[in-house]
N, C-alpha and C positions, 0 to 999 in steps of 0.2 A: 534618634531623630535630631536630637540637639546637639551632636558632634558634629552631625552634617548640615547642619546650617550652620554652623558656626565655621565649620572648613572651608564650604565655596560661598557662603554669603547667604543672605535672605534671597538678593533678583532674581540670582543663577537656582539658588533652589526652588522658587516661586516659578521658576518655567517652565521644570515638568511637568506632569498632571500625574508621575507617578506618587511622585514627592508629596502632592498635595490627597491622595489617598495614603500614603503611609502617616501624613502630619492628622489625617481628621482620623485615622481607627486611632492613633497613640493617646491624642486630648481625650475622645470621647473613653478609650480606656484608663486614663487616668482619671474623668472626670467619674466613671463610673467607681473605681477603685475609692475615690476620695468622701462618694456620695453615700456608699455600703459601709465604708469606716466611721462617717459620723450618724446618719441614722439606722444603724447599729442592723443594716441587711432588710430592712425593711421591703415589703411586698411592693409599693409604688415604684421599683425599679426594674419593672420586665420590658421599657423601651431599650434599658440600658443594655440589657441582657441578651437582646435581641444581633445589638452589634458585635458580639463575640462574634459572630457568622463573618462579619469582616475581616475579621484576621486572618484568614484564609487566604482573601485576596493578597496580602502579601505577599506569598509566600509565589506566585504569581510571576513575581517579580522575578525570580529566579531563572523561569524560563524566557522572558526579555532577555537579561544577560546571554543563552545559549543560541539566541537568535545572532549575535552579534558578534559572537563568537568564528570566523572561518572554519578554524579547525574541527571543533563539535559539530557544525552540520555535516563537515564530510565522515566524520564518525555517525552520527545518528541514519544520515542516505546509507552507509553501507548497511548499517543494521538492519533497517527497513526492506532495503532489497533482499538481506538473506532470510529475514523471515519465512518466507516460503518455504526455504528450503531447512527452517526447524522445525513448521507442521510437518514436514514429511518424515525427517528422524522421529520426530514424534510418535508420529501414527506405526510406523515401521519399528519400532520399542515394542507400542502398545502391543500391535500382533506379536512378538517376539514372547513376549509374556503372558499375553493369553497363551497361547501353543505351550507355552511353559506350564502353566496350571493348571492346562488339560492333561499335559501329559503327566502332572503330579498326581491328580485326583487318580 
């Protein structure tokens, strides 16, 4: 977080709204990190504990990037379209090995 504020600036980073969910999970993680080091993990810290669940949202992030991406959407469209046609290999396996196990037993 603090490489990239310090690469495009405070304004430019202040503009996103992603920027401003990766800047509040990192304080609140470190503030929790700082708060378990000095009173020694103590029980009054299950608010703290509770924002672990945001770190999730980061990761979030990832799939913004793919949106933006040209080339990965025409990779992901094709994939999406041949689905179909790997339930059908699928299912067409399955019978192939049933028939198989029948005919083992």
């Amino acid at each position: 977080m603090s490489s990239k504020l310090i690469a495009i600036g405070p304004s430019k980073y202040l503009k996103d709204k992603m920027n401003w969910l990766d800047g509040g999970v990192v304080s609140l993680s470190i503030i929790e990190i700082l708060m378990t080091a000095i009173g020694g993990g103590g029980g009054n810290l299950s608010a703290f504990r509770t924002v672990r669940v945001f770190r999730t949202f980061r990761v979030l992030r990832v799939a913004r990037l793919l949106r933006a991406l040209k080339s990965m959407q025409v990779i992901l469209a094709v994939i999406q379209r041949s689905a179909s046609s790997f339930l059908y290999i699928t299912l067409l396996m399955f019978v192939f090995i049933f028939i198989y196990t029948l005919l083992g037993m």
